[in-house]
N, C-alpha and C positions, 0 to 999 in steps of 0.2 A: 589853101585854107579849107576850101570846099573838102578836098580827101579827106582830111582830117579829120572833119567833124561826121563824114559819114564813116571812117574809120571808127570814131570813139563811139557812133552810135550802134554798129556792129556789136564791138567790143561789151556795149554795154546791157546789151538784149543778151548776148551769151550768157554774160557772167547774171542776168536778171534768172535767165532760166533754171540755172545751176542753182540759185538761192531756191529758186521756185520748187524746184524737184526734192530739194532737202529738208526746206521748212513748210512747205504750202504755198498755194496761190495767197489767201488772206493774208499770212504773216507778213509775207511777202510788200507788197502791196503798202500793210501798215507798216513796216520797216523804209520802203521808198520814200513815203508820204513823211516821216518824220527825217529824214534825211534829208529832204526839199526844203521842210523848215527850217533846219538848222543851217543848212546852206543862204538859205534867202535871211533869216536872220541877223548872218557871216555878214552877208553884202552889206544888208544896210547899215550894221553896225561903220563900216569902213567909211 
């Protein structure tokens, strides 16, 4: 389980950067930040 989730943390710095490099660091950023919302929202809806 441990791999896993440093796998997906990998995974998810990469694809952070990729975003970063094409829209900005800012956009960036505010795009993660409403993504967490909507996530955390997801949860506690359930």
């Amino acid at each position: 389980m441990l791999s896993l989730m440093l796998a997906c943390g990998m995974f998810s710095r990469l694809v952070s950067g990729v975003i970063c490099d094409r829209i900005g660091g800012v956009r960036t950023l505010l795009l993660g930040s409403a993504l967490q919302g909507v996530g955390a929202d997801a949860v506690s809806a359930v």
